[in-house]
C-alpha positions in Angstrom: 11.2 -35.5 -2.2 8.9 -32.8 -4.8 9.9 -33.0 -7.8 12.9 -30.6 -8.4 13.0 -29.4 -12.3 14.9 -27.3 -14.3 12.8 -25.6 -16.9 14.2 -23.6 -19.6 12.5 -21.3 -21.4 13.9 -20.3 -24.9 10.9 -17.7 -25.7 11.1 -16.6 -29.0 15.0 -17.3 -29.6 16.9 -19.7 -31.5 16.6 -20.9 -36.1 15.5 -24.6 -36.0 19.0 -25.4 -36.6 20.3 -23.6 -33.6 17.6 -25.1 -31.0 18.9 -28.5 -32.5 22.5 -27.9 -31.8 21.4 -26.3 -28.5 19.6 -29.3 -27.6 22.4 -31.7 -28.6 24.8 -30.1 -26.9 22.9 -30.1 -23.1 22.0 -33.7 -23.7 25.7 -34.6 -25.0 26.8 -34.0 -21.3 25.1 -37.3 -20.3 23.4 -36.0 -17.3 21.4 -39.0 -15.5 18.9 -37.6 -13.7 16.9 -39.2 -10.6 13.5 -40.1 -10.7 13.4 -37.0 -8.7 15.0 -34.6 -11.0 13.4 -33.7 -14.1 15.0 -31.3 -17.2 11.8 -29.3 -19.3 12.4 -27.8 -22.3 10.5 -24.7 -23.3 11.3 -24.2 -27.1 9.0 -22.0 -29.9 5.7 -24.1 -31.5 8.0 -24.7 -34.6 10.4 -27.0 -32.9 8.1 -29.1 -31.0 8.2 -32.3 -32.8 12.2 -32.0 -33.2 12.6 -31.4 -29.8 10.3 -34.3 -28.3 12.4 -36.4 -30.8 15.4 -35.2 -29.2 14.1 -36.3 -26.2 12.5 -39.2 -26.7 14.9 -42.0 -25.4 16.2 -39.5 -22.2 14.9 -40.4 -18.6 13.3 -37.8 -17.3 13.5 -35.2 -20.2 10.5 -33.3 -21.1 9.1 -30.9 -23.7 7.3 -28.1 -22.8 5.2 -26.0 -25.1 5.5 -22.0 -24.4 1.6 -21.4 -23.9 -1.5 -22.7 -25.6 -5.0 -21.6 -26.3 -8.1 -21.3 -23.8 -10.7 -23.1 -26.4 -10.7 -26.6 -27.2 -10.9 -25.9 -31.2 -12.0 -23.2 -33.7 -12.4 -20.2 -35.8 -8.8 -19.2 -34.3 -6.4 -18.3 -36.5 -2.9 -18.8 -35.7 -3.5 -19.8 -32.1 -2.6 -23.6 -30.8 -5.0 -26.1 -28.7 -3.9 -28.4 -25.9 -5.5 -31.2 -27.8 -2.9 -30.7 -30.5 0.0 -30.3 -27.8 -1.8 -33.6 -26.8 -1.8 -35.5 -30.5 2.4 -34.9 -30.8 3.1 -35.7 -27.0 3.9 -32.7 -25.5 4.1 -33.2 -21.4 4.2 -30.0 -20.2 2.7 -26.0 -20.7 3.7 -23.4 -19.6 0.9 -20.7 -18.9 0.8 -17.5 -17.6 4.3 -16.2 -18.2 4.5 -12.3 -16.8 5.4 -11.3 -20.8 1.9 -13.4 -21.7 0.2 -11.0 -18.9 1.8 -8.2 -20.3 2.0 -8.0 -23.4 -1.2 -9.9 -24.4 -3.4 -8.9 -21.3 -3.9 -12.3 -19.8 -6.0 -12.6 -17.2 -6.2 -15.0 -14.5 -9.7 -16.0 -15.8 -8.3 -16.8 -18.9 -5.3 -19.1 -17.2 -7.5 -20.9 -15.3 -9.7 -21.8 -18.6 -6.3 -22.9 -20.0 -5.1 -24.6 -16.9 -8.4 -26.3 -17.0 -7.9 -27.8 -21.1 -4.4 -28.8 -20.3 -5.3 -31.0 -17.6 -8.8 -32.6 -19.7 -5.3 -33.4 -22.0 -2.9 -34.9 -19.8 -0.6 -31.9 -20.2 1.2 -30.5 -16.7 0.7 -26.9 -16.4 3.8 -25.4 -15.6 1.8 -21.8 -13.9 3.6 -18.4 -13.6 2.9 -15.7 -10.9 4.9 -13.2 -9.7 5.1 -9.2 -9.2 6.2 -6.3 -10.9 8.4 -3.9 -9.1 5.6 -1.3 -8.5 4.0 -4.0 -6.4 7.2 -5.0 -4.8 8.4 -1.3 -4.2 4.6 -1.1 -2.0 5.2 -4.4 0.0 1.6 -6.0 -1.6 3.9 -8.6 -3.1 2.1 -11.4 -0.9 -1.3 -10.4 -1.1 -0.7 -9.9 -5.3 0.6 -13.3 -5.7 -1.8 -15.2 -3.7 -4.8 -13.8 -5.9 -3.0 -14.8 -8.9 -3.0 -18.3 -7.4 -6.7 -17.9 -5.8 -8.3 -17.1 -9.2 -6.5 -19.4 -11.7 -5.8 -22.8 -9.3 -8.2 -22.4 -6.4 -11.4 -24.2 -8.4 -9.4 -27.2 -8.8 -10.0 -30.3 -6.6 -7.7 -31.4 -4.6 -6.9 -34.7 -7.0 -6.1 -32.5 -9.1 -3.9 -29.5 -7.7 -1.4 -31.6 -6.9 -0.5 -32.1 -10.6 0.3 -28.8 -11.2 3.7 -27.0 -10.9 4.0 -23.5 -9.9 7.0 -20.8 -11.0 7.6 -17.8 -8.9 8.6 -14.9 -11.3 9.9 -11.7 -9.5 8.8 -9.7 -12.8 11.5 -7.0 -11.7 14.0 -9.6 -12.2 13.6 -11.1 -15.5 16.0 -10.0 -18.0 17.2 -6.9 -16.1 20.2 -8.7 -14.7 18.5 -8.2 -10.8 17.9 -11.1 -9.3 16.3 -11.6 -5.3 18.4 -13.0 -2.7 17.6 -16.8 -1.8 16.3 -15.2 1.2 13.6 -13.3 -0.9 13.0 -16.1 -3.2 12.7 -18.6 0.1 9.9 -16.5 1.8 8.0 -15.7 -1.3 8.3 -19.4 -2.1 6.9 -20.6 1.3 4.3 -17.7 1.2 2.8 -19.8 -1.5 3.0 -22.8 0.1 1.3 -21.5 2.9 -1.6 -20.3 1.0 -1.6 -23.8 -0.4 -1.9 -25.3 2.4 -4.3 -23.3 4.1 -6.6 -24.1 1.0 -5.5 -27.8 0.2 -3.6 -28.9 3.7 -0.3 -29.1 4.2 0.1 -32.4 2.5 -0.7 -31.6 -0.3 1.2 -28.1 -0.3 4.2 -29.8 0.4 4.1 -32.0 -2.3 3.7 -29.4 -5.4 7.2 -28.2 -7.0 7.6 -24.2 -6.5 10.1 -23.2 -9.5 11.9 -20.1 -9.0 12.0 -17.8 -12.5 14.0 -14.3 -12.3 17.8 -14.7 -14.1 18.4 -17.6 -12.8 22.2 -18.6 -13.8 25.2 -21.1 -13.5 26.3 -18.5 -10.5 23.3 -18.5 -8.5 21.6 -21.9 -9.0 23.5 -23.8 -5.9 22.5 -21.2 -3.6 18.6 -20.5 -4.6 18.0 -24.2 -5.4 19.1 -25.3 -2.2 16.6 -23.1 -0.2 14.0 -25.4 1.1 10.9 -24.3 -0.9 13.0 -23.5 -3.9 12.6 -26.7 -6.1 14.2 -25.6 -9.0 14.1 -22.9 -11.4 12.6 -21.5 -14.8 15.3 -20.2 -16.8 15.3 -17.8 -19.0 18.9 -16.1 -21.2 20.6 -19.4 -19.4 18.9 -21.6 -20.9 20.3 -20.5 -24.1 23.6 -21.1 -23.1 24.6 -24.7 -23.3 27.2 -24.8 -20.6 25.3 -23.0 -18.1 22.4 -24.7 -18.7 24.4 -28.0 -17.8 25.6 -26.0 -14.6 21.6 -25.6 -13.8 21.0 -28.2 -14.1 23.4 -29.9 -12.0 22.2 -27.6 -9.1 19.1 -29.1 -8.2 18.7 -30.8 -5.2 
């Protein structure tokens, strides 16, 4: 079975002191996870060594960092390298969030540079795409997607694809309460499989985790998670919430 992960995503939320408790609390409900399950915690730069430490002695527990820089090292103040994610531990990256794209113009260009740095580290990109309602509203939502996956991921061999997780973000449903029916998260899910596979194979395409990102929540996470393409989900305002984080997390497959 893919790997089926719940990844939460604290953005810019949370005093040191309340990520700790948060972090206690979800891992004080002794949830053993199989080796196909896996629990990824986003949390803010500051907390990344206390959080790994948290961590640590959990099967199957992961820290994520939120994003990271394109350039190995430099004249760049305030910005963060994978090679320094690399010298504390961190596992995972997430790149590409819609709220990166948005409101710091990243292009695909620029992920694929950063997908490319995480990797050289050992660090599992955790890649965002998705559409905003404009492009939904027009019914391009397939065609949108799949460039977004054909100009950050598409130069990478296929040794290396398969290392890579992907999460589906219906932009119109992050943080506005919407959310799309498992049916709409199922086909956008196996669109991008398909477009996988018809660059990679199907084996391969098949075995890459497809997270689902757009409000996910305690109510919802048994039906979208058991969709057949739908391998988890990134979680957003949930994730912030120790008992329904628990609840996610309890929905995976």
């Amino acid at each position: 079975m893919r790997k089926q992960i719940a990844a939460a995503n604290w953005k810019m939320n949370c005093t040191y002191q309340q990520g700790e408790d948060l972090l206690d609390n979800i891992l004080g409900a002794n949830i053993a996870l199989a080796d196909h399950r896996q629990v990824v915690f986003a949390v803010p730069f500051p907390y990344l060594i206390m959080a790994n430490s948290e961590v640590a002695d959990e099967p199957n527990y992961f820290i994520a960092a939120q994003n990271c820089y394109n350039k190995k090292s430099g004249a760049y103040t305030g910005e963060v390298s994978a090679e320094m994610l690399h010298s504390i531990g961190i596992k995972y990256c997430v790149l590409g969030h819609s709220e990166r794209r948005e409101y710091f113009q990243e292009s695909n260009k620029m992920l694929a540079e950063k997908i490319d740095i995480c990797l050289e580290y050992g660090i599992t990109p955790i890649f965002c795409c998705g559409e905003p309602l404009s492009i939904r509203e027009a019914g391009t939502q397939n065609g949108y997607v799949e460039t977004q996956l054909k100009e950050s991921l598409f130069h990478l061999a296929d040794s290396v694809i398969s290392k890579i997780v992907i999460a589906y973000e219906p932009i119109w449903a992050i943080g506005t309460g919407k959310t799309a029916s498992s049916d709409q998260a199922q086909e956008m899910h196996a669109h991008l499989r398909s477009v996988l596979a018809k660059q990679y194979g199907p084996l391969l395409a098949n075995n890459i985790s497809i997270l689902y990102g757009g409000s996910v929540k305690a109510n919802n996470a048994v039906e979208l998670f058991a969709r057949p393409d739908v391998d988890g989900g990134l979680v957003g305002g949930a994730s912030l919430n120790a008992e329904e984080f628990i609840a996610i997390i309890k929905a995976l497959k």
